[in-house]
C-alpha positions as CSV (number, residue, x, y, z in Angstrom):
1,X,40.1,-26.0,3.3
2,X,37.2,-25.1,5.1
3,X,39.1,-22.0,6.4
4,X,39.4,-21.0,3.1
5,X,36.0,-21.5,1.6
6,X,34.6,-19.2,3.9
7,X,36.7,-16.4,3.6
8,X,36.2,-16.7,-0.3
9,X,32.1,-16.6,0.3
10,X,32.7,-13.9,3.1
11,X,34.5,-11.3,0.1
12,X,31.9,-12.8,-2.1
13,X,28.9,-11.9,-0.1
14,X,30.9,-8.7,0.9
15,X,31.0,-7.6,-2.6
16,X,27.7,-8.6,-3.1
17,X,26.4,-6.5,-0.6
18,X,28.6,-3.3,-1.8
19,X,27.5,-3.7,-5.2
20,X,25.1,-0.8,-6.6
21,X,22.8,-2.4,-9.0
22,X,21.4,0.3,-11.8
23,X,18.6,-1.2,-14.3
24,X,18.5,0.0,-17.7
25,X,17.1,-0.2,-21.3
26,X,19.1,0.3,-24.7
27,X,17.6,-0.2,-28.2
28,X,19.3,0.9,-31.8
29,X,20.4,0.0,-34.8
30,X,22.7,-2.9,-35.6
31,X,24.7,-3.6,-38.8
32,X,25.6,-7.4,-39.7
33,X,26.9,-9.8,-42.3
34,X,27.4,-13.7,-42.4
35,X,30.8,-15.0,-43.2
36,X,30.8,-18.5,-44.6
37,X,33.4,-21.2,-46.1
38,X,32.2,-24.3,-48.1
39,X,35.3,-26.7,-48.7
40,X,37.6,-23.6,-47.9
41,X,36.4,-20.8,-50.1
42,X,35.6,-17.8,-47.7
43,X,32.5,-15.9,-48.8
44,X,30.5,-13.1,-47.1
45,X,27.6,-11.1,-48.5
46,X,26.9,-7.1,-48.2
47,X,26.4,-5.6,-44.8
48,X,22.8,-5.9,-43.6
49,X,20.9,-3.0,-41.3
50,X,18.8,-4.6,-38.0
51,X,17.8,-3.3,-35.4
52,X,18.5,-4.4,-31.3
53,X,16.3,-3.4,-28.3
54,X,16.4,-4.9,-24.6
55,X,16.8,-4.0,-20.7
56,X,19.9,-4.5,-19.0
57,X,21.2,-4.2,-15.3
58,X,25.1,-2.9,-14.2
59,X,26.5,-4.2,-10.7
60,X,29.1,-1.8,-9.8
61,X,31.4,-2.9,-7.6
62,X,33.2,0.0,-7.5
63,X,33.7,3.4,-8.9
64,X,35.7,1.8,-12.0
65,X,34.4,-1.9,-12.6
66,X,31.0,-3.3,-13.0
67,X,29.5,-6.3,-14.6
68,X,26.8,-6.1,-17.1
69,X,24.6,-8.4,-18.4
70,X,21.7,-7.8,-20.9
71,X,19.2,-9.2,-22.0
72,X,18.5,-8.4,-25.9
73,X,16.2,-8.8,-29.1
74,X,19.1,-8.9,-32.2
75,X,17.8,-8.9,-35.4
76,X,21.1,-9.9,-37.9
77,X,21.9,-11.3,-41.3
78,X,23.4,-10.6,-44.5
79,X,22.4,-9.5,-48.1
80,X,23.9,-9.7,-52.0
81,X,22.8,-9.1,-55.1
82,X,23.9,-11.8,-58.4
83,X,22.1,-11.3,-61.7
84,X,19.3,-9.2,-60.8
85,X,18.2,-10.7,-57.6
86,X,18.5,-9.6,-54.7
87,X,18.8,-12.1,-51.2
88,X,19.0,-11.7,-48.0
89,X,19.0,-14.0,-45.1
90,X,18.0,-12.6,-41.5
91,X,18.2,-14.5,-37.7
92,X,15.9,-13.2,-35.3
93,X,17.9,-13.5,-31.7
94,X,17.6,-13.5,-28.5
95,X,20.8,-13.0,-26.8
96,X,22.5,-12.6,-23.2
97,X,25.9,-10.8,-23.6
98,X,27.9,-10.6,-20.1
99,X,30.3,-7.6,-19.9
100,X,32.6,-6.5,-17.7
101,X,32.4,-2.6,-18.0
102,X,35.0,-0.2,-17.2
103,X,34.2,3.6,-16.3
104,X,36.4,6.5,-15.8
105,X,35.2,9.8,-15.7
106,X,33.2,12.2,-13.6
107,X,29.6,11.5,-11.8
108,X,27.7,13.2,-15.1
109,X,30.2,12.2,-17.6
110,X,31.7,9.1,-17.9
111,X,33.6,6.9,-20.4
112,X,33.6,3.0,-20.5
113,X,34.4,0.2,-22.4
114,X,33.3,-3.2,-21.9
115,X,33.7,-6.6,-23.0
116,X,32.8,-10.2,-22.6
117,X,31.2,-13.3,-23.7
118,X,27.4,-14.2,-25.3
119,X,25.3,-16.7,-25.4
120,X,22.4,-16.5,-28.2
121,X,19.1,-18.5,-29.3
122,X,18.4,-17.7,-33.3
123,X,14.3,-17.8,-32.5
124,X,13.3,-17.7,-36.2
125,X,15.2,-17.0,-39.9
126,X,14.0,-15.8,-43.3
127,X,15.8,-16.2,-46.6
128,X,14.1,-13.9,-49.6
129,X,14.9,-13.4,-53.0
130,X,13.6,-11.1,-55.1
131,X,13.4,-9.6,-58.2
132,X,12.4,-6.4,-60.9
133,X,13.9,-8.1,-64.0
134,X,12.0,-6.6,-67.0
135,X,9.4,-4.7,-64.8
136,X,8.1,-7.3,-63.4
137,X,8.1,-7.6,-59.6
138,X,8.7,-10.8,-58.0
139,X,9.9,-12.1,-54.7
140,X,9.9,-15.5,-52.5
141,X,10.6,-15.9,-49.0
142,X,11.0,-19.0,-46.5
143,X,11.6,-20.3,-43.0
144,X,15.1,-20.9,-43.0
145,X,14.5,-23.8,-40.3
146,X,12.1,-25.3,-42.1
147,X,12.4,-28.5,-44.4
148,X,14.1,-28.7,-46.9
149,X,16.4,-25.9,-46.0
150,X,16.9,-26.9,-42.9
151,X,18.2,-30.5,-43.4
152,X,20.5,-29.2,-46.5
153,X,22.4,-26.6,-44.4
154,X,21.7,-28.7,-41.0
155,X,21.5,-24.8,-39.5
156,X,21.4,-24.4,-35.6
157,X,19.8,-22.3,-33.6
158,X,22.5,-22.1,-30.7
159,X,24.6,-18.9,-31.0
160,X,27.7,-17.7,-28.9
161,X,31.0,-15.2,-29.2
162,X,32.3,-12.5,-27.6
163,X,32.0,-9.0,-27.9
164,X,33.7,-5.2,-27.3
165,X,32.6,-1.8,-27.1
166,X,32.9,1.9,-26.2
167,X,30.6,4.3,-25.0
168,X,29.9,7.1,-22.8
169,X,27.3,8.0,-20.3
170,X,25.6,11.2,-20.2
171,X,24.0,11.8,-16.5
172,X,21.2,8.4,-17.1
173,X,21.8,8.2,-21.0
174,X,24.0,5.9,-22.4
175,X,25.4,5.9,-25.9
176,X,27.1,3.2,-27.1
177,X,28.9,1.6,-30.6
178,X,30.2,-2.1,-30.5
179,X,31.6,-5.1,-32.0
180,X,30.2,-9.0,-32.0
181,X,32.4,-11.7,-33.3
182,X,30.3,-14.8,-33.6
183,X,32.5,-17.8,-32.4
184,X,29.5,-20.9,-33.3
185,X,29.5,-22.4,-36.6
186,X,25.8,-22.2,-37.7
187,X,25.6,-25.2,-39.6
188,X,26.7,-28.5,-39.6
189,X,27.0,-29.3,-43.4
190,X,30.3,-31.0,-44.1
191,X,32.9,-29.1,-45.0
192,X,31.0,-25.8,-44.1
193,X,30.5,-23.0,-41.3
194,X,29.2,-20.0,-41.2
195,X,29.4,-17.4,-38.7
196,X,28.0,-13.8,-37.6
197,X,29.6,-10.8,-37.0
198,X,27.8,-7.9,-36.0
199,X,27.9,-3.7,-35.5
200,X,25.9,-2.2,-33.1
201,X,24.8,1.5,-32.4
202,X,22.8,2.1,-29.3
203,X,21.4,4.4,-26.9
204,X,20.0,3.7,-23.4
205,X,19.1,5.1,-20.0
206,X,18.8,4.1,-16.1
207,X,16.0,4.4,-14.5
């Protein structure tokens, strides 16, 4: 057994030390909506536009695979509009995603797709409303973690899911479109969950 443990830390450290580690940033635009179910009627709102910006670093371990992880500011949500007012609800994020990347391609043009798991942290939330009706301008906002909201939806802050893309990479540049598919339920109301699901559009560079 012993044997074996150190011949699977041996190709561990051996890979390790092969890897070429790249460091990066990537910011753009995202494109989001929440899709909720209260005592099984499905609902979802109109697509929202966010924005995403962050640094990321790539650990090739060889001229095909690498693993990815990033580190990312996601800002997500959903919008509708019902009788002249107009709501939207927006999550501030902070999220890891972990992908493993796969490139084919030349050194100054290459191809990849990658997927893999997130893990995310919803550090604040705003739900507004607002109005024109009769020419007159009105609008509310508020904390979406605050009381009362907060104890009628019993919302969390813990986020996970997986996610895909597709890009290609330019010399240094990256350009990028993907997928999220949020997996947590968001709230722990009875007979409720919510859930994100997100676009993204990115570019980014190596240093």
């Amino acid at each position: 057994m012993k044997k074996v443990c150190l011949v699977i830390l041996g190709v561990a450290f051996t890979l390790v030390l092969n890897a070429q580690v790249r460091y990066g940033v990537k910011a753009g635009g995202t494109l989001s909506n929440v899709f909720m179910s209260i005592e099984g009627q499905k609902e979802s709102g109109n697509m929202k536009i966010g924005v995403q910006a962050g640094g990321l670093l790539e650990y090739s371990f060889s001229e095909s695979f690498a693993l990815q992880p990033e580190l990312l500011y996601v800002l997500n949500g959903t919008s509708d509009k019902e009788e002249g007012v107009e709501m939207t609800m927006s999550f501030h994020n902070i999220q890891l995603p972990i992908n493993l990347k796969y490139k084919i391609g030349a050194d100054n043009l290459k191809f990849y797709a990658t997927a893999g798991p997130y893990l995310g942290y919803i550090a604040a939330g705003r739900a507004k409303a607002s109005t024109s009706a009769n020419g007159v301008n009105a609008s509310a906002s508020m904390d979406i973690f605050a009381t009362p909201l907060k104890e009628e939806l019993q919302l969390k802050r813990f986020d996970f899911g997986v996610g895909v893309g597709l890009g290609v990479e330019i010399s240094k540049m990256l350009i990028g479109v993907g997928y999220q598919f949020g997996l947590a339920n968001l709230t722990g109301a009875t007979g409720a969950s919510l859930k994100t699901g997100t676009f993204n559009l990115s570019i980014g560079y190596f240093f």
